[in-house]
MARKE-900146 format. One record per residue (C-alpha): residue number from 1; x, y, z; residue in three letters. Coordinates in nm, 4 decimals, decimal comma, always signed. Layout:
N
<rec nr="NUM" x="X" y="Y" z="Z" rest="ALA"/>
...
REM end
This chain:
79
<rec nr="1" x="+6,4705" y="-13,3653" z="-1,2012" rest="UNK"/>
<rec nr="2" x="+6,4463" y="-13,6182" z="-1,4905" rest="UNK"/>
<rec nr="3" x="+6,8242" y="-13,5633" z="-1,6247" rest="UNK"/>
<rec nr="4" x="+7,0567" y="-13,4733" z="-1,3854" rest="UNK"/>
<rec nr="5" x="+7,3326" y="-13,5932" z="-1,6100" rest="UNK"/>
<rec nr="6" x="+7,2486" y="-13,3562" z="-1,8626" rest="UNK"/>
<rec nr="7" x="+7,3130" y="-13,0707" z="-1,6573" rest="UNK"/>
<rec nr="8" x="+7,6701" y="-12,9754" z="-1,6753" rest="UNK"/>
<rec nr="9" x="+7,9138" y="-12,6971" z="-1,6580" rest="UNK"/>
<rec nr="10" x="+7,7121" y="-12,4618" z="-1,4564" rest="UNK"/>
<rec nr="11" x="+7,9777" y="-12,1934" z="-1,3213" rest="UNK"/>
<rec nr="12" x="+7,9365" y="-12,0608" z="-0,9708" rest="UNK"/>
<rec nr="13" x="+7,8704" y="-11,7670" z="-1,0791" rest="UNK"/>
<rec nr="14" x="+7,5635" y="-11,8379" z="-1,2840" rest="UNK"/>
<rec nr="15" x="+7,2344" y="-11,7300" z="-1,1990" rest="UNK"/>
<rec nr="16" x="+7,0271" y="-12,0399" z="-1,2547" rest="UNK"/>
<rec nr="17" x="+6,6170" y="-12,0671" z="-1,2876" rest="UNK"/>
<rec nr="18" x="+6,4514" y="-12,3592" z="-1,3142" rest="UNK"/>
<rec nr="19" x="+6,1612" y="-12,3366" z="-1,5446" rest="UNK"/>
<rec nr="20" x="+5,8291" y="-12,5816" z="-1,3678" rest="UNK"/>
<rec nr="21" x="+6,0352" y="-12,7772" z="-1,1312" rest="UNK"/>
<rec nr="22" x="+5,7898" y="-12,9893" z="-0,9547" rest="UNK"/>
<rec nr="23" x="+5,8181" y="-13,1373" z="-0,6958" rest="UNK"/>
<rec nr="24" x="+6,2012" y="-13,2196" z="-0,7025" rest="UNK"/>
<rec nr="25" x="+6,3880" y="-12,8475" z="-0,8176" rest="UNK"/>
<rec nr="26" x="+6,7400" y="-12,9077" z="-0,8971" rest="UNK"/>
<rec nr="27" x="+6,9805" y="-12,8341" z="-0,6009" rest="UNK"/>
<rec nr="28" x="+7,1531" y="-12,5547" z="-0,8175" rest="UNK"/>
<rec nr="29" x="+6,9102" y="-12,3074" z="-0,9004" rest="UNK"/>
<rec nr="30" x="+6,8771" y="-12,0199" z="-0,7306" rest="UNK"/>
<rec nr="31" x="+6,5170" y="-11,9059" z="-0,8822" rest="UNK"/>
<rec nr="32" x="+6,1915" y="-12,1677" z="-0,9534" rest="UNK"/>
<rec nr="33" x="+5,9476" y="-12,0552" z="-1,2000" rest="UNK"/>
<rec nr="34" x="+5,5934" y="-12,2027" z="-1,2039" rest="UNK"/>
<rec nr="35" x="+5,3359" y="-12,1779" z="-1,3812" rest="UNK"/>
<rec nr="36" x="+4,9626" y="-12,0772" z="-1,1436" rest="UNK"/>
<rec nr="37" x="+4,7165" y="-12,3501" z="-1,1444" rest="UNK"/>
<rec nr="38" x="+4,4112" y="-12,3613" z="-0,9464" rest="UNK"/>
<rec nr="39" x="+4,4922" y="-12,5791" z="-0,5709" rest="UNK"/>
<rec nr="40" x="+4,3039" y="-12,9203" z="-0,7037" rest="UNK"/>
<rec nr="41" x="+4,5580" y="-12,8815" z="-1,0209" rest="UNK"/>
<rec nr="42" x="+4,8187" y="-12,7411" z="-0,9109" rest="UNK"/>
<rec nr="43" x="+4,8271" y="-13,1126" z="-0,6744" rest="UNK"/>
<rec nr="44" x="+4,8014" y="-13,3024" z="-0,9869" rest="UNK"/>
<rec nr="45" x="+5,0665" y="-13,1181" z="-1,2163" rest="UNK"/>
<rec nr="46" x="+5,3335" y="-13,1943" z="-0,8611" rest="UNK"/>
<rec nr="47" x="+5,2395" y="-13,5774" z="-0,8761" rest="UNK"/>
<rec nr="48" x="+5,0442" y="-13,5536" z="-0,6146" rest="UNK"/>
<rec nr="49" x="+5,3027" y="-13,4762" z="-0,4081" rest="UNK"/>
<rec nr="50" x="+5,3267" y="-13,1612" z="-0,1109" rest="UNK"/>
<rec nr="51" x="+5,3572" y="-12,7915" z="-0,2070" rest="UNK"/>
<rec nr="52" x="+5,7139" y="-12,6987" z="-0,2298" rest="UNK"/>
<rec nr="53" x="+5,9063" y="-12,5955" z="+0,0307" rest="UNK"/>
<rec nr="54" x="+6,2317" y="-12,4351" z="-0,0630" rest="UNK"/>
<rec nr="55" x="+6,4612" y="-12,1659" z="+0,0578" rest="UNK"/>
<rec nr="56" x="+6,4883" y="-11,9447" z="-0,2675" rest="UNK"/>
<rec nr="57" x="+6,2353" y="-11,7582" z="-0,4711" rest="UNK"/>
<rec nr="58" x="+5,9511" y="-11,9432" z="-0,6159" rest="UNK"/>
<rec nr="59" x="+5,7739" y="-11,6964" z="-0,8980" rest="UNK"/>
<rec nr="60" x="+5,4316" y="-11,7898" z="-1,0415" rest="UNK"/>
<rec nr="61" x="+5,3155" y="-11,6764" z="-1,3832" rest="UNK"/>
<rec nr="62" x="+4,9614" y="-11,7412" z="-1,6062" rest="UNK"/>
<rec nr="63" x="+5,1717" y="-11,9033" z="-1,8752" rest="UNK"/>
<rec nr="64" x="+5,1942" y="-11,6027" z="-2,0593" rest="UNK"/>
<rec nr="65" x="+5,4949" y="-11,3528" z="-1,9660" rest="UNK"/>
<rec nr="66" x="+5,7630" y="-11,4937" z="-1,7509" rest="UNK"/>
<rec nr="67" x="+5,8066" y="-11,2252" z="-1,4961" rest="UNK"/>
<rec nr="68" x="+6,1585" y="-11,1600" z="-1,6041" rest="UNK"/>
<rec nr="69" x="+6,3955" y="-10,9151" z="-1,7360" rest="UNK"/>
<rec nr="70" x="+6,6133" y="-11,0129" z="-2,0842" rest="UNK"/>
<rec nr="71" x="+6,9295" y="-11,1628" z="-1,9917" rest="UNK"/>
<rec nr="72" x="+6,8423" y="-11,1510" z="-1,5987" rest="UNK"/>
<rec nr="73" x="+7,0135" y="-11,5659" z="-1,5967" rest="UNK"/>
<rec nr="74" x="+7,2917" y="-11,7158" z="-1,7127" rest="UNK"/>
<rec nr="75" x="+7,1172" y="-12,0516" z="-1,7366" rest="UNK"/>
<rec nr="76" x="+6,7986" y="-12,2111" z="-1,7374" rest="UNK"/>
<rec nr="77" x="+6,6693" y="-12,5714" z="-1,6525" rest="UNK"/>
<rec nr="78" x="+6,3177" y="-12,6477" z="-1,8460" rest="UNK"/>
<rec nr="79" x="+6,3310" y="-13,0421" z="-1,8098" rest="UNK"/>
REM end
């Protein structure tokens, strides 16, 4: 996360995705959207750094679509 400063007022309540979080997601969100490279890639767009291990969803798109309904979060991190 780049700006963790920036990020304020998220209610308890919210549903929070993270739009490409790297390899550092914010604490808060609940869902991680990235986008599906190819392994050697994939390495190189997370600094080089190990695949991400979290406890909540991880979706992967083609850069396209995101795999998401209208309205389905109440706030979204794209940093």
């Amino acid at each position: 996360m780049f700006f963790p400063e920036r990020i304020k007022n998220i209610k308890g309540s919210y549903k929070v995705l993270e739009v490409g979080p790297g390899s550092s997601p914010f604490p808060r969100s609940d869902v991680l959207l990235e986008k599906r490279f190819d392994d050697k890639e994939a390495l190189k767009q997370r600094g080089l750094q190990p695949k991400i291990e979290y406890n909540k969803p991880i979706y992967y798109y083609d850069g396209s679509k995101f795999p998401f309904q209208d309205n389905e979060f109440d706030y979204v991190i794209c940093s």
